[in-house]
C-alpha atoms as a printed R data frame, in Angstrom:
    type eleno elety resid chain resno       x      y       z
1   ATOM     1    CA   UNK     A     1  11.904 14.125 -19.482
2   ATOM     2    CA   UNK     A     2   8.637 12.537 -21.026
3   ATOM     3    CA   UNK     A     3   5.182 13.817 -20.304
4   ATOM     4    CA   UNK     A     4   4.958 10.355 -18.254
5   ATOM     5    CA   UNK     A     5   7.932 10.776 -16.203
6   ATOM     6    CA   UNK     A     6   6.361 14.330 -15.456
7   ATOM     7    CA   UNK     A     7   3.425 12.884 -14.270
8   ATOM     8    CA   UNK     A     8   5.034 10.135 -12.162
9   ATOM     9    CA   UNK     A     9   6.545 12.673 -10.116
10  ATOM    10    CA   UNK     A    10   3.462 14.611  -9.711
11  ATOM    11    CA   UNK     A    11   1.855 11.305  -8.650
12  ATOM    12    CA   UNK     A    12   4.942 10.683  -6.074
13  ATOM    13    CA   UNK     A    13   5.021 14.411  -4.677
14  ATOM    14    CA   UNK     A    14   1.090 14.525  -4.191
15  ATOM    15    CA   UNK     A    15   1.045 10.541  -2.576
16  ATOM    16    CA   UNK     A    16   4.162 12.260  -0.115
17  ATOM    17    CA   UNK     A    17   2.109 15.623   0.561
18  ATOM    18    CA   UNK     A    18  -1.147 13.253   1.950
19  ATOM    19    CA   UNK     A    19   0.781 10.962   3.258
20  ATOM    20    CA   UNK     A    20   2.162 13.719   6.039
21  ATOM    21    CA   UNK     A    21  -1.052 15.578   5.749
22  ATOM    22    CA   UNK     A    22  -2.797 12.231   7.011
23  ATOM    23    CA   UNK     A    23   0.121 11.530   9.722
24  ATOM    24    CA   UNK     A    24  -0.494 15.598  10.946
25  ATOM    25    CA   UNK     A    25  -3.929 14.899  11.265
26  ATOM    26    CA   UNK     A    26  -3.815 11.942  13.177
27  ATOM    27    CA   UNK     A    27  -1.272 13.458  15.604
28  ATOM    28    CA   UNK     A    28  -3.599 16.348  15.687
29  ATOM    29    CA   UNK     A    29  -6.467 14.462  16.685
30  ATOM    30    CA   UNK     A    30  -4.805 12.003  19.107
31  ATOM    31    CA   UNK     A    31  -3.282 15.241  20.814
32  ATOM    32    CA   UNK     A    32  -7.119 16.644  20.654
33  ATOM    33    CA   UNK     A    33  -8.377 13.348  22.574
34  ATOM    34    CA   UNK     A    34  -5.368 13.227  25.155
35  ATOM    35    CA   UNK     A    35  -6.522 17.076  26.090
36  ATOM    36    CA   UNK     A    36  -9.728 15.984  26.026
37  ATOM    37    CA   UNK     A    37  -9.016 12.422  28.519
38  ATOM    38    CA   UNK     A    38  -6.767 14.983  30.310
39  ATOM    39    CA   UNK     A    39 -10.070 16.753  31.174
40  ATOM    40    CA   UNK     A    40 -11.602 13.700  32.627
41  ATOM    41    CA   UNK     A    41  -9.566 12.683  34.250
42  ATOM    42    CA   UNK     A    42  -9.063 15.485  36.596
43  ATOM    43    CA   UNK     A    43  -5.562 16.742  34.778
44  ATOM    44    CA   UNK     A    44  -4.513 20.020  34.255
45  ATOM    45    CA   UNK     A    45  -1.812 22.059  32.706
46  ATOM    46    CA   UNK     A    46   1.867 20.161  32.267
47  ATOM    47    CA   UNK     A    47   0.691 16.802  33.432
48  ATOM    48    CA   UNK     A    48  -2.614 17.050  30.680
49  ATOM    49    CA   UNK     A    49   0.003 17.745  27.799
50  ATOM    50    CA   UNK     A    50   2.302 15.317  29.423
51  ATOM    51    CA   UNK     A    51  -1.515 12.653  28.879
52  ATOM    52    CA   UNK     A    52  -1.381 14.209  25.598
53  ATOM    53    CA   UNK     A    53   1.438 13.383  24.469
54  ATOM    54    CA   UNK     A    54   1.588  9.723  25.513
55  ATOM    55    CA   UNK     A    55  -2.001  9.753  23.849
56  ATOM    56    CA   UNK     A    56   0.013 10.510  20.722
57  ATOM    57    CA   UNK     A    57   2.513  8.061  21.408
58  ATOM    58    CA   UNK     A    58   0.307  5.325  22.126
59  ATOM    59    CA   UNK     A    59  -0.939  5.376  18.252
60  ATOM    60    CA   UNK     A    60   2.154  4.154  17.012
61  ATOM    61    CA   UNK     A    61   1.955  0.643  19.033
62  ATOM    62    CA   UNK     A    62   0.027 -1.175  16.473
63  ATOM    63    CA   UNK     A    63  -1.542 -0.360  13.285
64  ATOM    64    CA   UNK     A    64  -5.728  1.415  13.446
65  ATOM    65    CA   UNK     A    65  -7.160  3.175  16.326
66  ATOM    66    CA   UNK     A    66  -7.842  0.620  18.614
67  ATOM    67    CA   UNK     A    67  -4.090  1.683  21.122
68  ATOM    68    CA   UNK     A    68  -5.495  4.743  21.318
69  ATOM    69    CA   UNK     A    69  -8.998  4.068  22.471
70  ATOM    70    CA   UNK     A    70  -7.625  1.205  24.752
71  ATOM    71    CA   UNK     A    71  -5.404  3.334  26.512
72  ATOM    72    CA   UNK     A    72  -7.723  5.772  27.302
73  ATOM    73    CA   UNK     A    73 -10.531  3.285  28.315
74  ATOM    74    CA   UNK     A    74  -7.874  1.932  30.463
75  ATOM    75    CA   UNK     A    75  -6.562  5.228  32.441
76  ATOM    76    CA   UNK     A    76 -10.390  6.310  32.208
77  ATOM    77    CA   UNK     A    77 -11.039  2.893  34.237
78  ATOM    78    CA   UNK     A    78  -8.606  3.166  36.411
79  ATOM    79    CA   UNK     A    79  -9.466  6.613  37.821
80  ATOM    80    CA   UNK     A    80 -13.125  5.463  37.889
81  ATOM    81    CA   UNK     A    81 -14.452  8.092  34.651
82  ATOM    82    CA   UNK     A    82 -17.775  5.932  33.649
83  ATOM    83    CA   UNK     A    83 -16.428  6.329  29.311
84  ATOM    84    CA   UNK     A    84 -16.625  3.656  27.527
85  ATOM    85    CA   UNK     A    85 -14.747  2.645  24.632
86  ATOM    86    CA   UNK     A    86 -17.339  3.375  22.268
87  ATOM    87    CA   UNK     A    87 -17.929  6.842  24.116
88  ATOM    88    CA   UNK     A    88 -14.136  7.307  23.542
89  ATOM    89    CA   UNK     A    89 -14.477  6.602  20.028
90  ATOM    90    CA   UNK     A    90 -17.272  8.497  19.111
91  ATOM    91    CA   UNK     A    91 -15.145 11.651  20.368
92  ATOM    92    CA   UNK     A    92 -12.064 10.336  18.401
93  ATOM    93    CA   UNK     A    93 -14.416 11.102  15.258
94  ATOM    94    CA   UNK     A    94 -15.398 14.339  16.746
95  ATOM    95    CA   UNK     A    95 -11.415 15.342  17.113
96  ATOM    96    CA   UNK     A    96 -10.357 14.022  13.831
97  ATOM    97    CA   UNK     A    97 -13.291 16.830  12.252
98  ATOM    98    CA   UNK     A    98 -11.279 19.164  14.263
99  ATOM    99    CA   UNK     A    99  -7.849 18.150  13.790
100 ATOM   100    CA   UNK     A   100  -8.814 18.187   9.623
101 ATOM   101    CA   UNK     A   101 -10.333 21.768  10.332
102 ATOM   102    CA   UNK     A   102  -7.304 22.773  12.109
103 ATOM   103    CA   UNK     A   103  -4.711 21.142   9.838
104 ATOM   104    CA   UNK     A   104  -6.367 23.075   6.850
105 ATOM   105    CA   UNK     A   105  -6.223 26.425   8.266
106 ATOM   106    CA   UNK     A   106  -3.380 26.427   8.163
């Protein structure tokens, strides 16, 4: 095997090993926000991982962060929470510090 071949797949393992460290984090931090909507919106225990968890879900509607934050914005104005979307994506920056912290440790 040449010296280039050898470095091709070092290129391909490390592109694979971001590319699910990326995907962790975003889970992460979509779970993060869900617990954190969950809060907010008055839930507790199963049904605020059961928010979670459709928080997470929601991100894989369309491409960017903008399912996320709309679903929240929407379940926070239905229930009458005064966040707005820009509130809710301010602490979607906040939870994807954490999720990267979290992911990190291990």
């Amino acid at each position: 095997m040449s010296k280039f071949d050898e470095r091709e797949k070092d290129f391909e393992a490390r592109f694979k090993h971001d590319q699910e460290l990326a995907f962790k984090v975003t889970a992460r931090r979509n779970k993060l926000l869900g617990r954190w909507a969950a809060s907010h919106l008055g839930l507790t225990g199963a049904a605020a991982e059961s928010y979670a968890n459709d928080v997470v879900a929601a991100d894989f509607t369309k491409p960017g962060d903008s399912d996320v934050i709309e679903k929240v914005a929407k379940d926070f104005a239905a229930k009458g929470v005064k966040l707005d979307a820009p509130a809710i994506a301010d602490e979607l920056k906040r939870c994807a510090d954490e999720a990267k912290k979290q992911i990190m440790k291990g």
